[in-house]
N, C-alpha and C positions, 0 to 999 in steps of 0.2 A: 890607447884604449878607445872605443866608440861609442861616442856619446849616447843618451837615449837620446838627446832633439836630434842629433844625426839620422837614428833609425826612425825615428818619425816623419822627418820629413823624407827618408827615403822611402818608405811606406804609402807616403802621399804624392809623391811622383810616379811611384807604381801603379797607383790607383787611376791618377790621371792618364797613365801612359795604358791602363788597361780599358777606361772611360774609350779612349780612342779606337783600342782594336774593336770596341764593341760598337762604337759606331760604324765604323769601316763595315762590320760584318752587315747591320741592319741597313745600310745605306746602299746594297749592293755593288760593295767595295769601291764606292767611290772614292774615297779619303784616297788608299793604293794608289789606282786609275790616275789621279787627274793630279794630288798634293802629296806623295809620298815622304817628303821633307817633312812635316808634319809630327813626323815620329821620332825625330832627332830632337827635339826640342826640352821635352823631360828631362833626359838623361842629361842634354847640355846644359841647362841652367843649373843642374841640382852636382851636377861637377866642377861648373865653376866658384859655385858656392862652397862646397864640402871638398873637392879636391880628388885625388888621384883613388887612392886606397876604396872610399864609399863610391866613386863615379864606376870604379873598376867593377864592385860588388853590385851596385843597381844596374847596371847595363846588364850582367850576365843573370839578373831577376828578370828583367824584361826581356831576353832573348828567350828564357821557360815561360815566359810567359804568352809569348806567339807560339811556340812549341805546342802549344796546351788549346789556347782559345783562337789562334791566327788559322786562317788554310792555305794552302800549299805554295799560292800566290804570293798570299802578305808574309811567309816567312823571306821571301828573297828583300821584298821592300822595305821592308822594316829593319830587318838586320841591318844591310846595309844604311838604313838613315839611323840607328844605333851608334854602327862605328864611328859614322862621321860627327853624328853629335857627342859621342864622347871626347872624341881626338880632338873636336874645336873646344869644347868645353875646358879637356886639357891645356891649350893652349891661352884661353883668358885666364886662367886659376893660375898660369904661370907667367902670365904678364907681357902674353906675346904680343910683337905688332901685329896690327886690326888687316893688315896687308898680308901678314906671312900666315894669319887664320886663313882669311880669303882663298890665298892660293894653294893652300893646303887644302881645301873644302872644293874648291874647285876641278884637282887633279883627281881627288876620294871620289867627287860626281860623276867624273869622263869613266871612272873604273869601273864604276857601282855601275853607269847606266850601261858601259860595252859588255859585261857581265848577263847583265839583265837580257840583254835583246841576244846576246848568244843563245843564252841557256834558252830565252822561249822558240827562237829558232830554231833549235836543236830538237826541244822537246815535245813543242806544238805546232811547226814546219810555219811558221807564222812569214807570211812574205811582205818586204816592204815594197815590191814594185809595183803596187796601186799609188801608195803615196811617192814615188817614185813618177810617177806618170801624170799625177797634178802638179805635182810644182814644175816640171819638164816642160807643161806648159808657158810659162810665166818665166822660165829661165831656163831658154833652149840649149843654150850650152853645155849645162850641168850635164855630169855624168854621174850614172848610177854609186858609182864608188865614193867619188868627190861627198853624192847630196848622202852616203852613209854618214860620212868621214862627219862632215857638218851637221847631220840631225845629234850624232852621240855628243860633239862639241856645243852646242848650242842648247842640250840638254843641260848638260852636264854648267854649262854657265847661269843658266834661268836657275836650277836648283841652287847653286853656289850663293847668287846673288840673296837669291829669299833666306835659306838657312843667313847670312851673314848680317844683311839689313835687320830681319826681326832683331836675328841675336842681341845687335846694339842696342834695338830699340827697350828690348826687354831689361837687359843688361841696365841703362841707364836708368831706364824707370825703376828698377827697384834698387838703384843706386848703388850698384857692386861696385868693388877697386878694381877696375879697369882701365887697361891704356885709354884716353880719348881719342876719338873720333878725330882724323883730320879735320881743317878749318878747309872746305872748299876754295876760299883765297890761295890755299897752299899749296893746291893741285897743279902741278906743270901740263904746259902742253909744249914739248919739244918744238923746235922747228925742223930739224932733222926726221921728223913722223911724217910734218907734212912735206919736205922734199921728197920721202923715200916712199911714200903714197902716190907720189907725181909719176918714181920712176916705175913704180908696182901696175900704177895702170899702162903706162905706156910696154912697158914689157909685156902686161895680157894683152894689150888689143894685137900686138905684133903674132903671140905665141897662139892666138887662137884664128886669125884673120888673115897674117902675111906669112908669117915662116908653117911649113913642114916639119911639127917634131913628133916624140916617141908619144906615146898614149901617156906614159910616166909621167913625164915633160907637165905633157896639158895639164893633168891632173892636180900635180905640184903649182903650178899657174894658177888654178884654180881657186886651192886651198888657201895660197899666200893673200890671194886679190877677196873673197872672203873674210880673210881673219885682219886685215885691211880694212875694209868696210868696216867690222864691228868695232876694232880701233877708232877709228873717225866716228862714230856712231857715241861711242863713249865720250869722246871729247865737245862730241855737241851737244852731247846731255851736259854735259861739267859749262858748258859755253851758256844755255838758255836757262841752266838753273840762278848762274851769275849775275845774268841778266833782272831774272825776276826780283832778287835780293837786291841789287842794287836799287831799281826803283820801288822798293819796299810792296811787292806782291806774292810773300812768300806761298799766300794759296794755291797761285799757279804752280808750282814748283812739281806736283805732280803730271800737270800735263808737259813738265821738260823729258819726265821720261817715259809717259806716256806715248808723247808722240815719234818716240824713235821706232815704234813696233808697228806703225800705221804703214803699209805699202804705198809707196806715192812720196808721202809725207816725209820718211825717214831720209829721202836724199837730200832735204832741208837742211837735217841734221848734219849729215855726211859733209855739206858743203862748207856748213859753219864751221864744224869742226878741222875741218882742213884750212879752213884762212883762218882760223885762230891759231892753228898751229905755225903758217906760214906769217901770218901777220901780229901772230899777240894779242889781237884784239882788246882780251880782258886784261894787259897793263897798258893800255890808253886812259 
């Protein structure tokens, strides 16, 4: 049976998650635009809290409820940060690992956003070859294909990362039964990443520079030597965060991951991360 504190605080999730779309509308849909993750948040805490059955019923309050006060826009964004925050929601209410939320929130983002950029493509002929032609600047080899393949991947990871981080952080502050958080000490960094990184670049410079292949080819080259980088990019954040802690300056810890999104800067990361992988660094 369902409690009244249940329907109260689903009532006040609703509230909040309606506070939202009414921002979104007066802010000239900024909230959509620029933090559309934003709208998963309600639903997720108030499921990990309450559970399947009340997560299942407020989610499908707040989908009528963009129906009603949302336009035409915020129903694509919203829903979709809906599903994903229920299904992650689901997943702490059931005691998932914080890795298998992750990548589940991850894969729901790459969906949500190759979704999103069809449909507005489809429907308001929206072209990416402007932004397509500034960063072609800055990385001449990119291909049109490739820099799609990577805007929906790199979307779809920035959103994953945010929905995940807050969730913990929310999660733990109001002190829910949740798996914990890895201890950063416990984070591997292979050395088979950083050999297979050694053989990733050498195979691109070959695939773009010496050998003649198919356009396929390139492309694939492309994508692997990319999702390469953000690997090492990860490991150097997990490397300068370690760092901080060890000499007990946990303040800094936001410029570890900060500085991986600086142009220039983030091959610092990339390097670190690749001789911690090849060398261990952090078990010295």
């Amino acid at each position: 049976m369902i409690k009244t504190k249940q329907i109260t605080k689903g009532a006040m999730v609703c509230a909040i998650y309606g506070a939202l779309l009414f921002l979104n509308q007066q802010s000239a849909l900024m909230i959509e635009s620029s933090a559309s993750w934003i709208f998963a948040f309600p639903v997720l805490i108030y499921t990990a809290m309450s559970g399947i059955k009340m997560g299942t019923l407020v989610t499908a309050c707040m989908g009528l409820m963009t129906m009603f006060f949302g336009g035409f826009t915020t129903w694509f964004y919203s829903w979709t940060s809906l599903l994903i925050g229920f299904i992650y929601g689901v997943g702490v209410f059931k005691h998932a690992k914080n890795m298998t939320n992750f990548i589940i929130c991850f894969i729901l983002s790459i969906i949500a956003n190759l979704c999103i950029i069809l449909l507005w493509s489809t429907l308001f002929g929206i072209d990416f070859y402007e932004d397509f032609r500034m960063i072609s600047q800055y990385i001449p080899f990119i291909s049109l294909k490739v820099f799609t393949y990577l805007m929906i991947g790199l979307l779809g990871l920035l959103q994953a990362l945010c929905i995940h981080l807050v969730a913990l952080m929310v999660c733990l502050r109001m002190h829910m039964d949740i798996v914990p958080p890895q201890p950063l000490s416990k984070v591997q960094s292979p050395r088979w990443v950083g050999i297979g990184s050694i053989v990733v670049w050498i195979a691109f410079f070959f695939v773009q520079n010496v050998i003649e292949c198919p356009s396929g080819i390139v492309d694939l080259a492309q994508v692997i030597y990319f999702v390469d980088c953000t690997l090492l990019l990860y490991f150097g954040v997990v490397y300068f965060m370690s760092l901080c802690i060890k000499h007990q300056k946990k303040k800094w810890s936001c410029l570890s991951i900060f500085g991986a999104f600086v142009p220039g800067l983030n091959l610092l990361w990339m390097f670190m991360g690749e001789l911690d992988c090849l060398l261990q660094l952090r078990k010295e």
